[in-house]
C-alpha positions in Angstrom: -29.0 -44.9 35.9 -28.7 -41.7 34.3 -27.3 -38.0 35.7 -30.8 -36.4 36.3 -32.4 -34.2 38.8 -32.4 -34.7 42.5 -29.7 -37.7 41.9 -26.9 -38.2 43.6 -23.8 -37.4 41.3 -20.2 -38.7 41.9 -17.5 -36.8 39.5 -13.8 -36.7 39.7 -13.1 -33.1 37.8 -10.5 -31.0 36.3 -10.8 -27.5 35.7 -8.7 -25.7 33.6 -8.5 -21.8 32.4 -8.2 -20.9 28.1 -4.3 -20.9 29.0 -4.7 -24.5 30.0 -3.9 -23.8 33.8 -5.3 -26.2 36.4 -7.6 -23.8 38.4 -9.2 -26.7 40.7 -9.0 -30.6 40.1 -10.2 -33.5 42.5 -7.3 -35.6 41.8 -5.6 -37.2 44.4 -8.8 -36.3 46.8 -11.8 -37.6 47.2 -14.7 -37.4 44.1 -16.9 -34.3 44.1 -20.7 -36.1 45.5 -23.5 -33.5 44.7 -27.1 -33.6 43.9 -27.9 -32.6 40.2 -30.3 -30.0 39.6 -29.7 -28.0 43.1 -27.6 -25.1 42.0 -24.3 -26.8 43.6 -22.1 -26.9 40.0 -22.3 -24.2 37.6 -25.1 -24.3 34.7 -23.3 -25.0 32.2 -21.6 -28.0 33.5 -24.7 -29.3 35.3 -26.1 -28.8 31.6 -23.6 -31.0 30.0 -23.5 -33.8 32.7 -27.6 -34.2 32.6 -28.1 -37.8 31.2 -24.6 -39.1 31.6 -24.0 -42.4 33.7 -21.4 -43.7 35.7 -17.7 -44.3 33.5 -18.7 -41.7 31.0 -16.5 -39.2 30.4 -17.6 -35.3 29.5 -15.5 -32.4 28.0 -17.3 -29.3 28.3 -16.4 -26.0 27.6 -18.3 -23.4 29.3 -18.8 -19.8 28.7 -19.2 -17.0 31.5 -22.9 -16.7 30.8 -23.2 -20.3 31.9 -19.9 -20.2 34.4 -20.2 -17.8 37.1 -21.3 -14.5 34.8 -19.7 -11.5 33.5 -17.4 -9.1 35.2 -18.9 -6.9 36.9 -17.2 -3.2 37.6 -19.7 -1.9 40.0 -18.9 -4.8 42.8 -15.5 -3.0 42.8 -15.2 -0.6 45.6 -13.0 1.6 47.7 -13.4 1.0 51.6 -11.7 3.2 54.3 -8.6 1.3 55.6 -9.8 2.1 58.9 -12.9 -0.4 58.6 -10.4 -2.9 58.6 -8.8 -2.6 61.8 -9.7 -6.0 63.4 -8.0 -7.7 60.5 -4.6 -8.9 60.7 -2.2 -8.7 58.2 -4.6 -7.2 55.5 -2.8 -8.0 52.4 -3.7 -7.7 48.4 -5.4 -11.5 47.7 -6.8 -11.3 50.8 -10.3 -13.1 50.5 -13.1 -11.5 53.6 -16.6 -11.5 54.2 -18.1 -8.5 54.6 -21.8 -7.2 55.1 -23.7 -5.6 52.5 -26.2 -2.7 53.2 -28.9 -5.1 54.2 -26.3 -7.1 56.6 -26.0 -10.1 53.9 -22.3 -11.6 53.8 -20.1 -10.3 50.8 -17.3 -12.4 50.0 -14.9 -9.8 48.2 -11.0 -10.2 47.4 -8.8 -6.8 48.5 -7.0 -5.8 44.9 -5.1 -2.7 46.0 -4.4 -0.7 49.5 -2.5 1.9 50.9 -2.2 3.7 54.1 -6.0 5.1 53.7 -8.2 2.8 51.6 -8.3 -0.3 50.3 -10.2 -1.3 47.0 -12.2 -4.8 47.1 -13.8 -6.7 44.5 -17.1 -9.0 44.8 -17.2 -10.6 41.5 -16.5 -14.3 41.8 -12.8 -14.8 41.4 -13.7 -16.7 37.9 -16.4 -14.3 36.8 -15.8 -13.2 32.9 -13.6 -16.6 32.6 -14.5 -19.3 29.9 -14.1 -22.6 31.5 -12.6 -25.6 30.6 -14.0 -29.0 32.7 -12.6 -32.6 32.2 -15.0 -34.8 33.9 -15.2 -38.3 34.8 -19.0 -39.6 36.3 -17.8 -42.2 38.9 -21.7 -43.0 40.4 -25.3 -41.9 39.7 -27.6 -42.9 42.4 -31.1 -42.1 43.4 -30.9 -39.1 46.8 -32.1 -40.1 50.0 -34.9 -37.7 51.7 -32.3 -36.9 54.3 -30.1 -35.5 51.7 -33.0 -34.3 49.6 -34.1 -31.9 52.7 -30.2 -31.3 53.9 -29.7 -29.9 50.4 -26.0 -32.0 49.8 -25.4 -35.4 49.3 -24.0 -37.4 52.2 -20.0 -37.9 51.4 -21.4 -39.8 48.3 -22.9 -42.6 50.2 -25.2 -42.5 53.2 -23.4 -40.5 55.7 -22.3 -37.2 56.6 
């Protein structure tokens, strides 16, 4: 059975930046279980993996276009260091959910701060980054309807 739309897809994965650094790997956990075609990997991986079957193995290079986009300046943004008094030990790294103007959650990533504001940024952290992925497909099965209506695969077998 081929990697194809709305089939359950079990990868172990390595992710590596242009510099060669591991930025996120499966190994020594368990193998990534999604369904293919549901938005879950990014497009150009899912791209890449379409048509592949279990023991293959795919080396894909993929740019920001088809990674998670292009820097974006304007999702940088000064806050008042006063909206963040509930948080404890705001540092610089910091990852927090805020609340957009229409109350939608805003994951952002505090860059800089002082004693009055603090500067956040909303682009994914590896927006503008070409991607490196080592992949190797493990299992290619056909989705239940459960997991077809939950929207994930069920840890890569039948349950949750």
């Amino acid at each position: 059975m081929t990697i194809a739309r709305n089939r359950v897809v079990t990868i172990d994965y390595t992710l590596t930046d242009e510099g060669g650094a591991v930025l996120d790997t499966s190994q020594g956990e368990e193998p990534l279980a999604y369904i293919h075609g549901t938005g879950t990997l990014v497009p150009g991986l899912e791209t890449a993996l379409e048509g592949k079957a279990a023991s293959e193995h795919v080396s894909v290079t993929v740019s920001p276009d088809q990674g998670y986009g292009a820097r974006d300046e304007s999702v940088i943004f000064t806050i008042s260091r006063g909206e963040f008094e509930d948080v404890d030990d705001l540092s610089v790294g910091m990852k927090l959910e805020l609340h957009g103007e229409h109350e939608e959650p805003l994951l952002v990533t505090v860059i800089t701060m002082d004693q009055e504001e603090v500067t956040v940024d909303a682009n994914h952290p590896l927006a503008g980054q070409t991607l490196h992925f080592e992949v190797d497909v493990r299992g290619v099965r056909e989705a239940t309807a459960e997991e077809l209506a939950h929207g994930h695969a069920h840890d890569g077998h039948h349950g949750h």
